[in-house]
matplotlib code that plots the C-alpha trace (Angstrom):
import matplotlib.pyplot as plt

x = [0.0, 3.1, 4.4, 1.6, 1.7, 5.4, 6.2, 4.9, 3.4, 0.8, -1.9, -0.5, -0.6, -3.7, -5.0, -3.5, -4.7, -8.4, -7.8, -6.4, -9.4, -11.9, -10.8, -10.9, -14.3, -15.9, -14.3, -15.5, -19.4, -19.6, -17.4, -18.9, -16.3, -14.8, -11.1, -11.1, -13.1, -10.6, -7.7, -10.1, -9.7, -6.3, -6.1, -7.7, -5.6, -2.6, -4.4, -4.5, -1.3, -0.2, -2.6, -0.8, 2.8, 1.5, 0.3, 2.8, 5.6, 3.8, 3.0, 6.1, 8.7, 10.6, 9.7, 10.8, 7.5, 5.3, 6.9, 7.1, 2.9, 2.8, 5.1, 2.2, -0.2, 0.8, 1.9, -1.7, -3.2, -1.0, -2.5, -5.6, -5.6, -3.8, -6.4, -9.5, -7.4, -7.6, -11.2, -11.7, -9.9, -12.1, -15.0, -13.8, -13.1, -16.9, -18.6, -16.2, -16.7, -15.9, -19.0, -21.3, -24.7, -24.2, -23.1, -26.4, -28.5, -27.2, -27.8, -31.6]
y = [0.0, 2.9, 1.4, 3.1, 6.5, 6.8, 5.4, 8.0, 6.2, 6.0, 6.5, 9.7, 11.4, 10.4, 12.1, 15.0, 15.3, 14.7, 17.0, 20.0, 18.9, 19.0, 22.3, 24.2, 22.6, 24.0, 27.0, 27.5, 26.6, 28.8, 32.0, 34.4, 36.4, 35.3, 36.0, 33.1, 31.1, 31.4, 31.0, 27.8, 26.6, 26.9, 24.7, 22.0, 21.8, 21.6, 18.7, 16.9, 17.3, 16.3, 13.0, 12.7, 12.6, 10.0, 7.9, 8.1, 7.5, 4.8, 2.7, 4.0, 4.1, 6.8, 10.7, 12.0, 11.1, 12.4, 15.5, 16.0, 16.1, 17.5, 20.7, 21.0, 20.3, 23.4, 25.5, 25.0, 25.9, 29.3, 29.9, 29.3, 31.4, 34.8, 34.4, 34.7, 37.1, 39.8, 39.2, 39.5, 42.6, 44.1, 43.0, 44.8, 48.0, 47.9, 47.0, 48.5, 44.9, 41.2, 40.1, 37.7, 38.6, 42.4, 41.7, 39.2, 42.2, 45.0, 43.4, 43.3]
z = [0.0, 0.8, -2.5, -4.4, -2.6, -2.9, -6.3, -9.0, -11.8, -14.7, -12.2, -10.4, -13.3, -14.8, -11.6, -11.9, -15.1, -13.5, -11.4, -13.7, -16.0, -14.0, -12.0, -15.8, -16.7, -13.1, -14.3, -17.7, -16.8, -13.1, -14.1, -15.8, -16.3, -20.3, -19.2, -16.6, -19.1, -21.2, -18.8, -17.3, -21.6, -21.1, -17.9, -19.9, -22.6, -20.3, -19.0, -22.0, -22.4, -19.5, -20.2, -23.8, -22.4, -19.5, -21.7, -24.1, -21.9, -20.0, -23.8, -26.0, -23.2, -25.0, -24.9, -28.4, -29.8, -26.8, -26.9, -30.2, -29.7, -26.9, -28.1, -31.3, -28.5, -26.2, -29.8, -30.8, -27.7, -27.0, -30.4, -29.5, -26.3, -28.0, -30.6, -27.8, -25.3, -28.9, -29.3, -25.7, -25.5, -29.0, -27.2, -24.0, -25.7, -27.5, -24.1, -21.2, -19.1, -19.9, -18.0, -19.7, -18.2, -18.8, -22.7, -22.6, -21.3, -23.4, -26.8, -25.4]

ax = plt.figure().add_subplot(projection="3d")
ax.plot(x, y, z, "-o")
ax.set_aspect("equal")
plt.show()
């Protein structure tokens, strides 16, 4: 039983990915902010990764595949999150607030 809390495996980081996962999906659906939905996107992806390169070690054995994906992976996913943080900031500059409800309410 000390054997599986000491020695980090597979399943240590499969919860960790859970855990990072989980944490960015609680954050997309409650905030209403779209910054920290965003940022919450992010945390997701990170997850993934995370999940990819776990996997990948734990069935290849060797890491140059695994991070050649996982480099893409993040690449795409800074991408990604530049691309929404511009739009966020247009939208911030048209409405003077990122909140989601007051954007809902003035296009009433």
């Amino acid at each position: 039983m000390i054997d599986i809390i000491f020695n980090i495996g597979l399943i240590h980081y499969l919860f960790l990915s859970l855990f990072l996962f989980m944490t960015g999906l609680i954050g997309v659906l409650i905030s209403r902010n779209m910054l920290r939905a965003v940022m919450s996107l992010f945390i997701m992806t990170i997850s993934v990764v995370l999940n990819f390169v776990a996997f990948g070690y734990y069935c290849d054995g060797t890491m140059e595949k695994v991070n050649m994906l996982s480099i893409f992976i993040l690449i795409l996913a800074v991408i990604q999150t530049v691309i929404a943080l511009v739009i966020l900031y247009k939208i911030y500059q048209a409405n003077e607030y990122l909140d989601t409800e007051k954007i809902k309410d003035k296009e009433n």
